[in-house]
N, C-alpha and C positions, 0 to 999 in steps of 0.2 A: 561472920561473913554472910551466910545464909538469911539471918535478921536482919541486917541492914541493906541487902538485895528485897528482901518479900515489903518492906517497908516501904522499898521504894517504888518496886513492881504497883504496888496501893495505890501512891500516887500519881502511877502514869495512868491505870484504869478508872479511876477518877477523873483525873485532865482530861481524855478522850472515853469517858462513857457518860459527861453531864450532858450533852447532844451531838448530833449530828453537824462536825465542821464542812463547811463550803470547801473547803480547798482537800477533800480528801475522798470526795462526792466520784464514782465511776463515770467519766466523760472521754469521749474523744474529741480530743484539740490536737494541732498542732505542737503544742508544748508539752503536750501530756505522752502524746504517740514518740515525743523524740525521745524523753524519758527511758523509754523502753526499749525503742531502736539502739540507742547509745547504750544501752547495758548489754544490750545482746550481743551488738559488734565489740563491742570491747568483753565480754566473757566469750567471746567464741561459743556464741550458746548456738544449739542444732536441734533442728524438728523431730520430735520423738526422745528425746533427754530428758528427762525424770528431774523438774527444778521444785528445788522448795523456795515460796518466796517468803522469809521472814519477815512478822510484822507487817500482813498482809493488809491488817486495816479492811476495808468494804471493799475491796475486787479492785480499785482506781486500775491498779498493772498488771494484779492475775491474771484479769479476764483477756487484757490486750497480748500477754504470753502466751494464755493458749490459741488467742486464734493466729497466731505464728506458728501453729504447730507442737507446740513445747508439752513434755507430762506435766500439770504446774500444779502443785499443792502447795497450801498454805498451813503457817503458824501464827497463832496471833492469842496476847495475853490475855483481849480484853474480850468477854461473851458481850457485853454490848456491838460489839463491831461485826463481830462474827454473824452475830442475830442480821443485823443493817446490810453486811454482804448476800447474805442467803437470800433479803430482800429484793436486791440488785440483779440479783444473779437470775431470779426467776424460772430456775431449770433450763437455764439455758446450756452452761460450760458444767455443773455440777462439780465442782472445785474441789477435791478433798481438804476440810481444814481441819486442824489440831488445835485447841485450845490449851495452849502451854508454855511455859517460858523457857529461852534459848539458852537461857542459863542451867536449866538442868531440863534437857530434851530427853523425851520417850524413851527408853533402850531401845522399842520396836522398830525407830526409827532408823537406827545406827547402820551406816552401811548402806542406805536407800537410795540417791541421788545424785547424777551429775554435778552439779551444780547447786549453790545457795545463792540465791539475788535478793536485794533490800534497797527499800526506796526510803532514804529519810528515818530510819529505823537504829542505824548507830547509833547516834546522838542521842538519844531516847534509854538507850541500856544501863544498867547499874556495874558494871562491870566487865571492861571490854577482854583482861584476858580470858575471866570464865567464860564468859557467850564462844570467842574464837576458838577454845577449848572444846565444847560442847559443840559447836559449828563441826571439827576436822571431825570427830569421832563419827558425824552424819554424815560424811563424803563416802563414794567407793573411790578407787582406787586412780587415782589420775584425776581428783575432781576437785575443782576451783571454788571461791566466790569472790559474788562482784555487787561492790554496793553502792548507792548513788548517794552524796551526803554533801550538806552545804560546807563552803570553805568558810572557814572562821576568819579569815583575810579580806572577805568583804561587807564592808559595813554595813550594807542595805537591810542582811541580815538581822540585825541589832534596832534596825529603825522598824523593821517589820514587825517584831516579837513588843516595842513597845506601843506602836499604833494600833497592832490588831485585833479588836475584840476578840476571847477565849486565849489568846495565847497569854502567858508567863514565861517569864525568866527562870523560875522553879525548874518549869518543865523541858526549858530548851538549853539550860546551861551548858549541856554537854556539846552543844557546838564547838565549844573552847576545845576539849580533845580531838577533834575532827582533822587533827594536823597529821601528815606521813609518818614523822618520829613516832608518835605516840601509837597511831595503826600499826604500823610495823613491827614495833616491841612487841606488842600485842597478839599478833600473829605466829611472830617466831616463838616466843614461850608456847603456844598452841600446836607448833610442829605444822606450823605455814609458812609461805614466804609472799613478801608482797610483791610482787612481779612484775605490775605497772600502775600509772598514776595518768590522771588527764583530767582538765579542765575546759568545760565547755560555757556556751552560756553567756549572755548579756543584757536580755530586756526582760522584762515581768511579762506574764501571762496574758496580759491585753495586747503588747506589740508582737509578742512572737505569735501571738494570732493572726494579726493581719496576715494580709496576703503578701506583702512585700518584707513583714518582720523578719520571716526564716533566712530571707537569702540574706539579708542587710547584719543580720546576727552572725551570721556565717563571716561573713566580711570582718566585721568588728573580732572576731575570735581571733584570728589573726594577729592583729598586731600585740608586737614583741613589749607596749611600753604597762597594757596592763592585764597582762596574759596571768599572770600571781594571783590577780583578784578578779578573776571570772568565777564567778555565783556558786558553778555547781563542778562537786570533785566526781572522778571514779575511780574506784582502788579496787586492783584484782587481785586475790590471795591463792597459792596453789599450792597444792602437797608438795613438802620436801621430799 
């Protein structure tokens, strides 16, 4: 198990340490800032909570955690990124990170943190009951995670990963596991429970810019006929 996780850990440092991707770049947008909002209000995350956000990548929603208020440290496999954040970051938030994988976390860490939040970071893992495993053992006591993860229900996904320059299907296949059954197993074997679920989301990153996208998105989320295949999930996990 061990070998075929470090194997794969290779090639996800690989995938995101040939360069610097565009869509992973520390920005405030509207689409980026809701990202973050919607993780918060949906983890009932609170100012002064101790959050680790796994698979932090270069700061994109660290940095917009802590200036919410939030303790926010970070985990991330890859020292390329880690390097590109520290960049980002310019001693501004001074962001504790860990260069580690979630599959087998620090012991020092055990016990540390309100809360775990991840953007886009499930899908990416070699192993979701080990990581949720290794996730509960980092909670205290009463403490949640909430992760943001594309729904494998909508296609756009699939048309993305084949038009995009730097993306592969290698590296994204796990979108396919990103369904409820399959998080949930996954949790409960870890001594979680997935406690809720929600779908937001409906235009790409150029219209939920505009100024008129946010509210017209909003609108669109609504209706009952393709509510299944809106873009983006949120699954919240909590101690049993």
């Amino acid at each position: 198990m061990s070998e075929r996780i470090e194997i794969h850990n290779q090639r996800q440092r690989e995938y995101f340490g040939r360069r610097v991707k565009r869509t992973m770049w520390p920005e405030r947008t509207p689409y980026v800032i809701r990202q973050v909002d919607e993780v918060i209000r949906f983890g009932d995350l609170r100012p002064g909570e101790r959050i680790l956000d796994v698979g932090c990548g270069m700061g994109r929603h660290a940095f917009l955690l802590a200036e919410r208020g939030l303790q926010v440290e970070g985990l991330e496999l890859s020292p390329f990124l880690i390097e590109r954040m520290q960049e980002f970051d310019g001693g501004r938030y001074r962001i504790p990170v860990y260069c580690a994988d979630i599959h087998r976390c620090p012991p020092e860490l055990h016990g540390r943190y309100d809360a775990l939040v991840g953007f886009f970071v499930l899908h990416h893992l070699a192993d979701l009951r080990q990581a949720f495993a290794s996730m509960a053992r980092l909670l205290r006591p009463g403490g949640r995670v909430v992760f943001l993860e594309p729904n494998p229900l909508n296609p756009l996904y699939y048309l993305q990963i084949l038009i995009t320059p730097g993306m592969s299907w290698a590296a994204e296949r796990g979108i396919l596991n990103m369904r409820p059954s399959v998080i949930s197993e996954a949790m409960e074997l870890a001594g979680l429970r997935l406690t809720a679920i929600a779908r937001y989301g409906f235009f790409p990153p150029f219209l939920s810019n505009h100024p008129w996208g946010g509210c017209l998105e909003r609108l669109l989320e609504q209706a009952p006929l393709w509510r299944s295949l809106l873009p983006f999930q949120l699954f919240r996990g909590d101690q049993r």
